[in-house]
ModelCIF file with pLDDT and N, C-alpha, C, O atoms, coordinates in Angstrom:
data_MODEL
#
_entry.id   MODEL 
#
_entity.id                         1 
_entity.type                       polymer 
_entity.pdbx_number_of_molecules   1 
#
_entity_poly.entity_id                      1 
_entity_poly.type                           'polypeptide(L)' 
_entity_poly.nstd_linkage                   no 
_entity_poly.nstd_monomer                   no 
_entity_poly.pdbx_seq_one_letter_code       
;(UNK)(UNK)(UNK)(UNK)(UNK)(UNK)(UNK)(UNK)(UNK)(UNK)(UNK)(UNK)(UNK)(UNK)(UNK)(UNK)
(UNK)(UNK)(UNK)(UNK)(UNK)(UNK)(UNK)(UNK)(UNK)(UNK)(UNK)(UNK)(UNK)(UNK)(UNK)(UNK)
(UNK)(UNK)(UNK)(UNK)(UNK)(UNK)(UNK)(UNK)(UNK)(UNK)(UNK)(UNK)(UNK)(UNK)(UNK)(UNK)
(UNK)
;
_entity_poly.pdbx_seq_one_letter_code_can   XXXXXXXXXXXXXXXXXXXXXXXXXXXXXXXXXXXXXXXXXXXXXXXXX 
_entity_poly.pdbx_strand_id                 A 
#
loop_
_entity_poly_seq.entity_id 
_entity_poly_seq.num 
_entity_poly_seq.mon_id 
_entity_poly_seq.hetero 
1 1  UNK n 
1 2  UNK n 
1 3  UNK n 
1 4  UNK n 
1 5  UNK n 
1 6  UNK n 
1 7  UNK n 
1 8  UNK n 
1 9  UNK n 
1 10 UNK n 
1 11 UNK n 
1 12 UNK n 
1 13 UNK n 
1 14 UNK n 
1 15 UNK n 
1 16 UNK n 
1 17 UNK n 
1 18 UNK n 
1 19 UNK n 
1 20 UNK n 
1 21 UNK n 
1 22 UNK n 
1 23 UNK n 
1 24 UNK n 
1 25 UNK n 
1 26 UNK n 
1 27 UNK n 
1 28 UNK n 
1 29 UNK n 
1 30 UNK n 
1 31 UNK n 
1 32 UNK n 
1 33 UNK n 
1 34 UNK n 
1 35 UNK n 
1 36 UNK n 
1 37 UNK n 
1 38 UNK n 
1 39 UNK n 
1 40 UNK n 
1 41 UNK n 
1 42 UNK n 
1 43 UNK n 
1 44 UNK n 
1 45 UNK n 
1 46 UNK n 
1 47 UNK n 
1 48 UNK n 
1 49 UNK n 
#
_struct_asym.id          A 
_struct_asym.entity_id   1 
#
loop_
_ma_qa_metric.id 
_ma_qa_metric.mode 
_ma_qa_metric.name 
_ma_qa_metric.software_group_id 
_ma_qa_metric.type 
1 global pLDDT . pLDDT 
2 local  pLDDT . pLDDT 
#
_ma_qa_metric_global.metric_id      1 
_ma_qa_metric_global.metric_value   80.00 
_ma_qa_metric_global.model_id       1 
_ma_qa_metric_global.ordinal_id     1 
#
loop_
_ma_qa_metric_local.label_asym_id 
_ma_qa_metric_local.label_comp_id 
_ma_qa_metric_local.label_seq_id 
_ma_qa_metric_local.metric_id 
_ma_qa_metric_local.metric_value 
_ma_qa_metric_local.model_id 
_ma_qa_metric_local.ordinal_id 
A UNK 1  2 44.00 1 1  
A UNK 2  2 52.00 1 2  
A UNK 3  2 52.00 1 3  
A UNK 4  2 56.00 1 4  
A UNK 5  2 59.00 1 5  
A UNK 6  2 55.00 1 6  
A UNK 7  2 59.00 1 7  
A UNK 8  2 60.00 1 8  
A UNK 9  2 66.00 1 9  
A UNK 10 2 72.00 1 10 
A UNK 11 2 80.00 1 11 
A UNK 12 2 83.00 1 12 
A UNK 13 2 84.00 1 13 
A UNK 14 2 86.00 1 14 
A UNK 15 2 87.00 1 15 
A UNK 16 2 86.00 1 16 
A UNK 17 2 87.00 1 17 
A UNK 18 2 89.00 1 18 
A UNK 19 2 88.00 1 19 
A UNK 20 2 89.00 1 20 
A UNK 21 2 90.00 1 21 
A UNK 22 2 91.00 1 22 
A UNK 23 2 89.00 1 23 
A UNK 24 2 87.00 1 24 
A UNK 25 2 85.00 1 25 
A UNK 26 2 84.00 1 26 
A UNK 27 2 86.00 1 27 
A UNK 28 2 90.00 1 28 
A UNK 29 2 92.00 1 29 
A UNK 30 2 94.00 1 30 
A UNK 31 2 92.00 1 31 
A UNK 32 2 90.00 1 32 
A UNK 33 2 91.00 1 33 
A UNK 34 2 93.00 1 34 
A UNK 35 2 91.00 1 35 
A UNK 36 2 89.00 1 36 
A UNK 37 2 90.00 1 37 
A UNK 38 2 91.00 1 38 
A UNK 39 2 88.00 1 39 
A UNK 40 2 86.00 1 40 
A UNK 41 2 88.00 1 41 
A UNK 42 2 87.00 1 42 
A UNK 43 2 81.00 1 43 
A UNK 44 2 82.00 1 44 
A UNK 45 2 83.00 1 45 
A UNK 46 2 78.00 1 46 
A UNK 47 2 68.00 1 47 
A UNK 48 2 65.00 1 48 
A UNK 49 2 65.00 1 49 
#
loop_
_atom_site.group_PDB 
_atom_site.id 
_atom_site.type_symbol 
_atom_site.label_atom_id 
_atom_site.label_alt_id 
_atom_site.label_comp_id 
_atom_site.label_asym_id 
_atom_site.label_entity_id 
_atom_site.label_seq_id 
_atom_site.pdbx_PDB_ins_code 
_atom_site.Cartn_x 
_atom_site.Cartn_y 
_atom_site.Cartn_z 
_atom_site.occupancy 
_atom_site.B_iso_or_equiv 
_atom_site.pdbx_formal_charge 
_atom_site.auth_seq_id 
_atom_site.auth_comp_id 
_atom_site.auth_asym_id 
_atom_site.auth_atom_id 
_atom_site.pdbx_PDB_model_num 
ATOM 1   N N  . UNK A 1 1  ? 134.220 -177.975 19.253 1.00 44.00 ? 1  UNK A N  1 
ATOM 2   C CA . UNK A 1 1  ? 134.507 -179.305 19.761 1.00 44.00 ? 1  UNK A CA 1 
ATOM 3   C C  . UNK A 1 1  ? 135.159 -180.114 18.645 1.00 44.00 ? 1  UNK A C  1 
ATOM 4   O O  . UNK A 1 1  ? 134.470 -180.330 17.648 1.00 44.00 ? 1  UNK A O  1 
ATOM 5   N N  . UNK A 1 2  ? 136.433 -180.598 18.692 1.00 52.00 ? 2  UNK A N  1 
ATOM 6   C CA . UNK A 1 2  ? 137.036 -182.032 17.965 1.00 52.00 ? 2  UNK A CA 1 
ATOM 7   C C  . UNK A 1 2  ? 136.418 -183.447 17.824 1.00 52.00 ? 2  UNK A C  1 
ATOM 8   O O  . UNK A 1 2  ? 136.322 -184.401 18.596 1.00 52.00 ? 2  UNK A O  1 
ATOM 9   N N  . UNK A 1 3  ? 136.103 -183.260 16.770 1.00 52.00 ? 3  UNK A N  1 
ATOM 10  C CA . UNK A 1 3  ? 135.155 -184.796 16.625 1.00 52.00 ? 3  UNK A CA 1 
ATOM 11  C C  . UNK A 1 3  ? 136.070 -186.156 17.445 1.00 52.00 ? 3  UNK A C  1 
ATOM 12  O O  . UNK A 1 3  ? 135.695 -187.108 18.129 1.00 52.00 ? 3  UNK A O  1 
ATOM 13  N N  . UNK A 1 4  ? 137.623 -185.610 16.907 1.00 56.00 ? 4  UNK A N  1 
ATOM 14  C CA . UNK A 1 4  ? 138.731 -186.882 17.259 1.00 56.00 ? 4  UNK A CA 1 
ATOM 15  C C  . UNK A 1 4  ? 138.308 -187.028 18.842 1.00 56.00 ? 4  UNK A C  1 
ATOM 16  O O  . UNK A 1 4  ? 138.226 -188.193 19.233 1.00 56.00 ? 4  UNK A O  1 
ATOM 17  N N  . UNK A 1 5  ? 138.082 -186.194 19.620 1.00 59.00 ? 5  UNK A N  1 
ATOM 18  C CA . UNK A 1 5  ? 138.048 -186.374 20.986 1.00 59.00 ? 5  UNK A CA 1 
ATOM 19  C C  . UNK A 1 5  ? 136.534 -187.327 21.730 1.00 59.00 ? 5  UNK A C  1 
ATOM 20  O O  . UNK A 1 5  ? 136.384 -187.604 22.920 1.00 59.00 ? 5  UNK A O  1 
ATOM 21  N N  . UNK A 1 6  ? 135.611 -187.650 20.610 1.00 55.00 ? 6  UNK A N  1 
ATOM 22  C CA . UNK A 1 6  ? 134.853 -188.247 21.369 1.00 55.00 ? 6  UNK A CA 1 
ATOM 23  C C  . UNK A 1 6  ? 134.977 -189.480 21.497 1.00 55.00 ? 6  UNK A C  1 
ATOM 24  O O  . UNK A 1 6  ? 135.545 -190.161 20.643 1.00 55.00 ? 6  UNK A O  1 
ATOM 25  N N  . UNK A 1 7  ? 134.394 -190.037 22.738 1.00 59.00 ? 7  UNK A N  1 
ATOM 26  C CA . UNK A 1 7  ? 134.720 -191.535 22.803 1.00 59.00 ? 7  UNK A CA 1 
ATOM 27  C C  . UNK A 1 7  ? 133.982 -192.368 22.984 1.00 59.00 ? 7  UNK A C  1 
ATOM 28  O O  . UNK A 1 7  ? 133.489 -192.372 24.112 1.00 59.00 ? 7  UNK A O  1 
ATOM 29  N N  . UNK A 1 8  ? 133.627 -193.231 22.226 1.00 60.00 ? 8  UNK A N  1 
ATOM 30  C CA . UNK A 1 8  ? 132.000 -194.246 22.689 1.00 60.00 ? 8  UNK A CA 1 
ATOM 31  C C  . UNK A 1 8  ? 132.552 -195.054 23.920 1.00 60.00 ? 8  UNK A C  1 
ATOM 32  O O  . UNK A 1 8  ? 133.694 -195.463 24.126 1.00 60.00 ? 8  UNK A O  1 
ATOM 33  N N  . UNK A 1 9  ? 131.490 -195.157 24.626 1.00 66.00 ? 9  UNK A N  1 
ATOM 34  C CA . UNK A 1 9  ? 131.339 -196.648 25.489 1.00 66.00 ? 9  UNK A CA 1 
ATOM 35  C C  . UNK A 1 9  ? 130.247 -195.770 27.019 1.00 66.00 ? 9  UNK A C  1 
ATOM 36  O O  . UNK A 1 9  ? 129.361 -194.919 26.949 1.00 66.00 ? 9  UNK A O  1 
ATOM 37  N N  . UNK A 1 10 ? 130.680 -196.272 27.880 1.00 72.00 ? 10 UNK A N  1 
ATOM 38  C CA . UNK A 1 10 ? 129.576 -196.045 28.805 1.00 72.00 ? 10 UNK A CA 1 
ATOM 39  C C  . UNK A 1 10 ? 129.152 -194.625 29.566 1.00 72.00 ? 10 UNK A C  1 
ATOM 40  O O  . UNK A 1 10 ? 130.229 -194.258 30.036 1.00 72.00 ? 10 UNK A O  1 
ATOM 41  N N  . UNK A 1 11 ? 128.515 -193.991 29.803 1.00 80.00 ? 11 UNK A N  1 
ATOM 42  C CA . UNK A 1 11 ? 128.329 -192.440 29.971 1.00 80.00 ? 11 UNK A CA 1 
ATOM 43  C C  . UNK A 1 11 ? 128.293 -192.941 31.774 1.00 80.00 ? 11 UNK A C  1 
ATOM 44  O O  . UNK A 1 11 ? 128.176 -194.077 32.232 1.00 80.00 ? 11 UNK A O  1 
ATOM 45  N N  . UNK A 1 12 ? 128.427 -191.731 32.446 1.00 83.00 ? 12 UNK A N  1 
ATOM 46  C CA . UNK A 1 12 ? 128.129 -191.721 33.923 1.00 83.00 ? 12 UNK A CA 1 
ATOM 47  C C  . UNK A 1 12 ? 126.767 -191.449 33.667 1.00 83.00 ? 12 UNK A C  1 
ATOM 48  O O  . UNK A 1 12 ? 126.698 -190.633 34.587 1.00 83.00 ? 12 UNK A O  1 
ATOM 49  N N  . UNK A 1 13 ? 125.556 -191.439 33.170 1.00 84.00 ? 13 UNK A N  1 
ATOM 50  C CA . UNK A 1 13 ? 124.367 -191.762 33.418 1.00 84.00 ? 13 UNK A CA 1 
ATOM 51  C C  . UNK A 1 13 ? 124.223 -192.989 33.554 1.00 84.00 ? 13 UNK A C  1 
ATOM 52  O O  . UNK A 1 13 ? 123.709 -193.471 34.564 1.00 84.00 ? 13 UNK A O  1 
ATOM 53  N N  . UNK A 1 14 ? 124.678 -193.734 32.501 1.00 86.00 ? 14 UNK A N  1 
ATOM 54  C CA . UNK A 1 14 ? 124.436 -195.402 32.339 1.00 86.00 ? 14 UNK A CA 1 
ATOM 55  C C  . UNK A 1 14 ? 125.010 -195.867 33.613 1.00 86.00 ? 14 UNK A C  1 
ATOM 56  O O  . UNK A 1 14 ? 124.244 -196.174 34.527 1.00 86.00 ? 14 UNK A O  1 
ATOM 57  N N  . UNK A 1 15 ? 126.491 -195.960 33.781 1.00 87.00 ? 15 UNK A N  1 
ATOM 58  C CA . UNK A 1 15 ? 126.620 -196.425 34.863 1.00 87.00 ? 15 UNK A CA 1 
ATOM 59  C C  . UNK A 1 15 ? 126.308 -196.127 36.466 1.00 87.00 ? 15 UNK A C  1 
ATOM 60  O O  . UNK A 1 15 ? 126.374 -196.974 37.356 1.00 87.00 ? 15 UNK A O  1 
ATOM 61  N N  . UNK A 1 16 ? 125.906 -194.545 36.655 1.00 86.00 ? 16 UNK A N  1 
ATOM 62  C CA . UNK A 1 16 ? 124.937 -194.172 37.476 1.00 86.00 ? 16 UNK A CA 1 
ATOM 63  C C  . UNK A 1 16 ? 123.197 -195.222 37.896 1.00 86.00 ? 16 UNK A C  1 
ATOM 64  O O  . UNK A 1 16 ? 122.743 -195.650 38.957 1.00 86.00 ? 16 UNK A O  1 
ATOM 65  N N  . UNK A 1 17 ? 122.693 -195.272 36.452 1.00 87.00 ? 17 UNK A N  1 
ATOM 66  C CA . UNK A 1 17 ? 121.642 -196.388 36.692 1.00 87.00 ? 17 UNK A CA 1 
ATOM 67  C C  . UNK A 1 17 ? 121.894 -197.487 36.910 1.00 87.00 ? 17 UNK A C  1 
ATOM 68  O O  . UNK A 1 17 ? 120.951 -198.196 37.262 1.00 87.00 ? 17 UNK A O  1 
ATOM 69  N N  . UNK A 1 18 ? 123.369 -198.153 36.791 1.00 89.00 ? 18 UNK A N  1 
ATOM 70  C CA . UNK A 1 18 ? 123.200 -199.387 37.010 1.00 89.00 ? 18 UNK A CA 1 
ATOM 71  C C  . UNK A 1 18 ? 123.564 -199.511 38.574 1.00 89.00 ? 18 UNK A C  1 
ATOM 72  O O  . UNK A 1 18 ? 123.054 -200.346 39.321 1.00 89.00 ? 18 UNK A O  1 
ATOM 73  N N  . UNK A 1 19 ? 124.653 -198.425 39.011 1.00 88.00 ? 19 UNK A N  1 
ATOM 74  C CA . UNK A 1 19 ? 124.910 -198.365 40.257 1.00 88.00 ? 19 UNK A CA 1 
ATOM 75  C C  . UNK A 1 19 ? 123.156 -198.679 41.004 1.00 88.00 ? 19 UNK A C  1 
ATOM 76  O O  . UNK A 1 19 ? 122.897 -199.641 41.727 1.00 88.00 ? 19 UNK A O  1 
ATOM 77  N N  . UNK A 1 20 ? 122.089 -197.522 40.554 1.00 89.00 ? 20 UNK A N  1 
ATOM 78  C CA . UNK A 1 20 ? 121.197 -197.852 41.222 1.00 89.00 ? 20 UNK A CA 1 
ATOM 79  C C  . UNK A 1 20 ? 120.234 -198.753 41.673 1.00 89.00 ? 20 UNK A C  1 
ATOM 80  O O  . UNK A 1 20 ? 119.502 -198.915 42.649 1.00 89.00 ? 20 UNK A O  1 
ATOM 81  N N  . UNK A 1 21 ? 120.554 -199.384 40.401 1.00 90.00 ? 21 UNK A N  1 
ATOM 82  C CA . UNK A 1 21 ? 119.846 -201.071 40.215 1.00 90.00 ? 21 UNK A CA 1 
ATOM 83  C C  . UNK A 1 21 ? 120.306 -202.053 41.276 1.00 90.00 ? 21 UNK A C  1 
ATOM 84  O O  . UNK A 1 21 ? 119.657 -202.726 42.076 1.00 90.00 ? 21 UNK A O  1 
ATOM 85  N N  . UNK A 1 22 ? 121.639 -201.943 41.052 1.00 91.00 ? 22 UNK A N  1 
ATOM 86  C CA . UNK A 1 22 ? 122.529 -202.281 42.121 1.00 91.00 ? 22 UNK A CA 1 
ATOM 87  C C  . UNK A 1 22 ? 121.726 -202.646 43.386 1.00 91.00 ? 22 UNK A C  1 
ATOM 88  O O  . UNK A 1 22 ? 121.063 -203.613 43.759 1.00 91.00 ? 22 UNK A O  1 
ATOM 89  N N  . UNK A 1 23 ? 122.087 -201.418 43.891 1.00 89.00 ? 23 UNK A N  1 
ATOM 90  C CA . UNK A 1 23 ? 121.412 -200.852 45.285 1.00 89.00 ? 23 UNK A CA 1 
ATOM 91  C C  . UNK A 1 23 ? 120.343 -201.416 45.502 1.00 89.00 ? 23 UNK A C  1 
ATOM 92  O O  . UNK A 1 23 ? 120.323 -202.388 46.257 1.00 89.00 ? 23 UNK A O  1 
ATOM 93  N N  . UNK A 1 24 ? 119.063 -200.896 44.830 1.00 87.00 ? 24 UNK A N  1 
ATOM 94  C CA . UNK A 1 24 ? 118.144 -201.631 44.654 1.00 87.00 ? 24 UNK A CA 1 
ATOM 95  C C  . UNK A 1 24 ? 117.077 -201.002 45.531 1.00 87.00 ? 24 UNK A C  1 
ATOM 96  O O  . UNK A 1 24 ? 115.942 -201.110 45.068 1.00 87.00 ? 24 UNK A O  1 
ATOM 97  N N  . UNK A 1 25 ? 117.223 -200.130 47.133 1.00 85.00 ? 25 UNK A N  1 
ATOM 98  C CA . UNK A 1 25 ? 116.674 -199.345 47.408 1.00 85.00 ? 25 UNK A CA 1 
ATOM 99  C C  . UNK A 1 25 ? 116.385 -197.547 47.135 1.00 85.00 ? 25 UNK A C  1 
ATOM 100 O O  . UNK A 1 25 ? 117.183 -196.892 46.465 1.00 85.00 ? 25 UNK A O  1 
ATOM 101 N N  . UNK A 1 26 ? 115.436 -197.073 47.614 1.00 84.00 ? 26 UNK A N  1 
ATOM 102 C CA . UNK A 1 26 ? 115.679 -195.585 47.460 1.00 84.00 ? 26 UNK A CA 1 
ATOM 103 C C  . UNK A 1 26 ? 116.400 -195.037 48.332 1.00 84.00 ? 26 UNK A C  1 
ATOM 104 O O  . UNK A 1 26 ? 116.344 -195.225 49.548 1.00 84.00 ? 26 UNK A O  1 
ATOM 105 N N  . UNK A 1 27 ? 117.568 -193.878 47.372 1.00 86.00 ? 27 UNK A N  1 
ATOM 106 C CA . UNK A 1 27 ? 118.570 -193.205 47.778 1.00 86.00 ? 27 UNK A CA 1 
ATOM 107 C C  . UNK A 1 27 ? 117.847 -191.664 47.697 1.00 86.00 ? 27 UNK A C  1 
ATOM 108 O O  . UNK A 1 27 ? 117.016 -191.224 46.902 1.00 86.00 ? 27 UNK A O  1 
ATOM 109 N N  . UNK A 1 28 ? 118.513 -191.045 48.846 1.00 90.00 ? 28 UNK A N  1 
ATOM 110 C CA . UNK A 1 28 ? 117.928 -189.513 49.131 1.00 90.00 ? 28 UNK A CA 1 
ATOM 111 C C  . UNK A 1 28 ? 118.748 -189.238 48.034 1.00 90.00 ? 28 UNK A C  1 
ATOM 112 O O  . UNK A 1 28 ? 119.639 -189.993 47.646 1.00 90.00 ? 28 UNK A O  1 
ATOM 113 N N  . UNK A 1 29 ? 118.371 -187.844 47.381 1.00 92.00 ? 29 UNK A N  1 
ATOM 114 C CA . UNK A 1 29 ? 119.040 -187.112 45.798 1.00 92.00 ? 29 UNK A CA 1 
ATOM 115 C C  . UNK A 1 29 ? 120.423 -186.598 46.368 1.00 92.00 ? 29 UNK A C  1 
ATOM 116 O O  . UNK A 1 29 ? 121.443 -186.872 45.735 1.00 92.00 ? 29 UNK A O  1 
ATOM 117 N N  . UNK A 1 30 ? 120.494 -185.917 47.451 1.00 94.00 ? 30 UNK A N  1 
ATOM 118 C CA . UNK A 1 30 ? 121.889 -185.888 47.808 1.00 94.00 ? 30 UNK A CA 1 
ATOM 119 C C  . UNK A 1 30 ? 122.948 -187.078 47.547 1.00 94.00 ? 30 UNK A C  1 
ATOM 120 O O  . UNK A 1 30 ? 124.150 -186.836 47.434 1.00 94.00 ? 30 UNK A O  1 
ATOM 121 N N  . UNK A 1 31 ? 122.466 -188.251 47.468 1.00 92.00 ? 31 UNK A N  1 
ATOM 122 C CA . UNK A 1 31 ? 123.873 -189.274 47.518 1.00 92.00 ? 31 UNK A CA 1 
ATOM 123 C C  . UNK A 1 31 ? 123.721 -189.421 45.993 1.00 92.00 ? 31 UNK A C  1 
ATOM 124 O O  . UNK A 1 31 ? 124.730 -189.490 45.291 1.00 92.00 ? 31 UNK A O  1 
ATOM 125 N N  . UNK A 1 32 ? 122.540 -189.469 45.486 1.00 90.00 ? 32 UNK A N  1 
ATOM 126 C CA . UNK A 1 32 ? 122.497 -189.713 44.102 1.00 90.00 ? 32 UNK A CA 1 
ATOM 127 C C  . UNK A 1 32 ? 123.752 -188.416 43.091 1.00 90.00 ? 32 UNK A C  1 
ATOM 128 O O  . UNK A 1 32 ? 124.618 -188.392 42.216 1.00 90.00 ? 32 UNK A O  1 
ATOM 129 N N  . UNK A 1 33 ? 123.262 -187.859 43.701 1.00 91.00 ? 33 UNK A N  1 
ATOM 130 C CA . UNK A 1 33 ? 123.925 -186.474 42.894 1.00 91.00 ? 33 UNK A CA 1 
ATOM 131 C C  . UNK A 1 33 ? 125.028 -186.959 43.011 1.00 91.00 ? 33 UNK A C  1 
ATOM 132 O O  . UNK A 1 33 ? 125.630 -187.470 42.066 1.00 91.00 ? 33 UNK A O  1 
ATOM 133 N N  . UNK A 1 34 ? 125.690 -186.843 44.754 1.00 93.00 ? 34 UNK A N  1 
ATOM 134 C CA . UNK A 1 34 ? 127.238 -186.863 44.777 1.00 93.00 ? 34 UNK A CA 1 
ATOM 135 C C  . UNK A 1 34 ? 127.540 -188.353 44.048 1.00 93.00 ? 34 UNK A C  1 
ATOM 136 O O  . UNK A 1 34 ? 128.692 -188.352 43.614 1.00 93.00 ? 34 UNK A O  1 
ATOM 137 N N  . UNK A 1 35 ? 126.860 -189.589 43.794 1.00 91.00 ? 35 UNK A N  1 
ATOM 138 C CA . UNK A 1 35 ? 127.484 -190.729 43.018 1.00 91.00 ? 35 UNK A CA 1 
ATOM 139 C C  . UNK A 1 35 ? 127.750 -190.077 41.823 1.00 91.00 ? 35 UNK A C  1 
ATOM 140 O O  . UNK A 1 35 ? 128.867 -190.003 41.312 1.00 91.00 ? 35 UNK A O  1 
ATOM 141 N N  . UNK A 1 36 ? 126.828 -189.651 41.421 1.00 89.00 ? 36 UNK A N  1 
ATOM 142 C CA . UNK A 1 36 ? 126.962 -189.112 40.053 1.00 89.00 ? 36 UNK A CA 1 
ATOM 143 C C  . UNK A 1 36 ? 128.027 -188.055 39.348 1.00 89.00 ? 36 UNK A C  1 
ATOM 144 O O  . UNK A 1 36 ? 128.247 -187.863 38.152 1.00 89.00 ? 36 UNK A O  1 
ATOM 145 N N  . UNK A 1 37 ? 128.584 -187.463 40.476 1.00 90.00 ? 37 UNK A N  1 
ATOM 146 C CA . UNK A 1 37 ? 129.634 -186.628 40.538 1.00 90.00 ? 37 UNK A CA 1 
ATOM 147 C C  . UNK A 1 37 ? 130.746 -187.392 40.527 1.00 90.00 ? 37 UNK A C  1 
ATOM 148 O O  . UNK A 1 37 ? 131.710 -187.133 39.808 1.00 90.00 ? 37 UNK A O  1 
ATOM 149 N N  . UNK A 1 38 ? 130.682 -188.538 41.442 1.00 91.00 ? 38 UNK A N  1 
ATOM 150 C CA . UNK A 1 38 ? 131.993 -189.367 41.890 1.00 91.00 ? 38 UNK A CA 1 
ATOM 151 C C  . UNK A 1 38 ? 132.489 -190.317 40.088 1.00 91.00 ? 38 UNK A C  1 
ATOM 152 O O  . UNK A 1 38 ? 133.556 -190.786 39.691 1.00 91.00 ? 38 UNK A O  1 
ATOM 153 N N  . UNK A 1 39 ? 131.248 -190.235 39.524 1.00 88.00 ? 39 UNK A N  1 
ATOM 154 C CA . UNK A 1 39 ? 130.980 -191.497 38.175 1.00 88.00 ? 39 UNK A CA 1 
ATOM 155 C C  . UNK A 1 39 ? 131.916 -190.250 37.079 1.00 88.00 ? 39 UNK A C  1 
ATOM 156 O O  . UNK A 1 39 ? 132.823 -190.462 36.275 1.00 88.00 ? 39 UNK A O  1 
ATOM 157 N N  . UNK A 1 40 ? 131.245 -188.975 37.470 1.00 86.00 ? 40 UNK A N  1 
ATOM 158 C CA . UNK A 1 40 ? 131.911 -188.263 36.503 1.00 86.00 ? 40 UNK A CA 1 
ATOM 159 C C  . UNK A 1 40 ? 133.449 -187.842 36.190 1.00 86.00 ? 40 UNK A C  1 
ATOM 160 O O  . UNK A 1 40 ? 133.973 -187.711 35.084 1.00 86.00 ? 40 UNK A O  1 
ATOM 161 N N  . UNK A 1 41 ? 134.015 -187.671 37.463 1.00 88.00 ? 41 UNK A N  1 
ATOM 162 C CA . UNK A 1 41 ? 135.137 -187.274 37.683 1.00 88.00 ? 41 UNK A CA 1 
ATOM 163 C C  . UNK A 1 41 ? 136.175 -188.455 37.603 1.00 88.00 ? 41 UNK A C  1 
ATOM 164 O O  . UNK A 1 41 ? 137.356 -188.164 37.789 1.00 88.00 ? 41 UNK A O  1 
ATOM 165 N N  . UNK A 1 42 ? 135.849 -189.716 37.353 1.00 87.00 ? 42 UNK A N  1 
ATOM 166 C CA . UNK A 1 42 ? 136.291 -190.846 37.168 1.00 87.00 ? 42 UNK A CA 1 
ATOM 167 C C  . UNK A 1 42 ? 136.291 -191.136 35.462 1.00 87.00 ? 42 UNK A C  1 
ATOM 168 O O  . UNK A 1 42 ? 137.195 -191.778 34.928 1.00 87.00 ? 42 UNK A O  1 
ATOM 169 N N  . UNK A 1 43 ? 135.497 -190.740 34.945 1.00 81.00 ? 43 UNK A N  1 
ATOM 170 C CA . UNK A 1 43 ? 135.139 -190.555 33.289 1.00 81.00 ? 43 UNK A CA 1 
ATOM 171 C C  . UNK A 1 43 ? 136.434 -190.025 32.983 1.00 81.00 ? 43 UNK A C  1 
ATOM 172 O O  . UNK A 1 43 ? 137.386 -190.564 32.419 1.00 81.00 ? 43 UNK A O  1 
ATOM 173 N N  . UNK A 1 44 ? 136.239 -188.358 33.666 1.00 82.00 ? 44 UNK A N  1 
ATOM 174 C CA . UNK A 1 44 ? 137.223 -187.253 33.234 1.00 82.00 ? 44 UNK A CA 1 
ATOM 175 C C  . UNK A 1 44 ? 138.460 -188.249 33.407 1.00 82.00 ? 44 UNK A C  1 
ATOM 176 O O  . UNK A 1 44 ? 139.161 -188.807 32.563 1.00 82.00 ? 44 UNK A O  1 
ATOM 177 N N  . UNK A 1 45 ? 138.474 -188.271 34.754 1.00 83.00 ? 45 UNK A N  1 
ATOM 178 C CA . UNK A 1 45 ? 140.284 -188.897 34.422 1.00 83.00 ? 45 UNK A CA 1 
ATOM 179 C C  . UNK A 1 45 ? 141.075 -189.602 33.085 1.00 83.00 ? 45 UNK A C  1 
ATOM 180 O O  . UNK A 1 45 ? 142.018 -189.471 32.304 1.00 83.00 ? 45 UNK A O  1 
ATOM 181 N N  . UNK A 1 46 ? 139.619 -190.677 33.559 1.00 78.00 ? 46 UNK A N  1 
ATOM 182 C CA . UNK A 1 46 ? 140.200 -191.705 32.609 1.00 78.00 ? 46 UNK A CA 1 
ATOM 183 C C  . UNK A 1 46 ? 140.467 -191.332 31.210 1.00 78.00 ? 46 UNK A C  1 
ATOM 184 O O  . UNK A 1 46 ? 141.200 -191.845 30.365 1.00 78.00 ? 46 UNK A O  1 
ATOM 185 N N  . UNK A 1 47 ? 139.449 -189.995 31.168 1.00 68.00 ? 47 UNK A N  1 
ATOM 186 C CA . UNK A 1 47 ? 140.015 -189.564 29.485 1.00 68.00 ? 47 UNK A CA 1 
ATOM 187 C C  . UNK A 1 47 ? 141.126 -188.769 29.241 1.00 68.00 ? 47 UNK A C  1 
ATOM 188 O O  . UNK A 1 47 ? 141.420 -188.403 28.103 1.00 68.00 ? 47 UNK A O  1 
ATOM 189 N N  . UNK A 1 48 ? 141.930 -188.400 30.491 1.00 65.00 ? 48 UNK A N  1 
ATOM 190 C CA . UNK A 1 48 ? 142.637 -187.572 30.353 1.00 65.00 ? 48 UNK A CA 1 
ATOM 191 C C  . UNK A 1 48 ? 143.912 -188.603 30.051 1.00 65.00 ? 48 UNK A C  1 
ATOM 192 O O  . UNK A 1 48 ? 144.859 -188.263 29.342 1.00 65.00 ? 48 UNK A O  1 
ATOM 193 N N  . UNK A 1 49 ? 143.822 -189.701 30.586 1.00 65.00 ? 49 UNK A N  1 
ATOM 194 C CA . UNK A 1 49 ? 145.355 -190.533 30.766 1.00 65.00 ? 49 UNK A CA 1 
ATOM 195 C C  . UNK A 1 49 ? 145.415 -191.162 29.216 1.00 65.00 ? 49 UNK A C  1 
ATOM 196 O O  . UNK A 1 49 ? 146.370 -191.857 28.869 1.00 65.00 ? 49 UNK A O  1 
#
């Protein structure tokens, strides 16, 4: 792994929990997962551009 490539600021966990705070009710793990998928693949992009 390239140290140059890491990047601080918010992880899709963090913003995963805040999504849930958000919400504020309980979510079945299926939607949780797929948010969490949706948080990730949004990360990726953004690091790619």
């Amino acid at each position: 792994m390239d140290a140059k490539s890491i990047i601080y600021g918010e992880t899709s966990i963090q913003a995963l929990l805040k999504w849930l705070r958000v919400v504020g009710e309980p979510r079945d793990v299926r939607i949780v997962v797929q948010r969490y998928l949706e948080l990730l693949r949004q990360h990726v992009l953004e690091g790619n551009e």
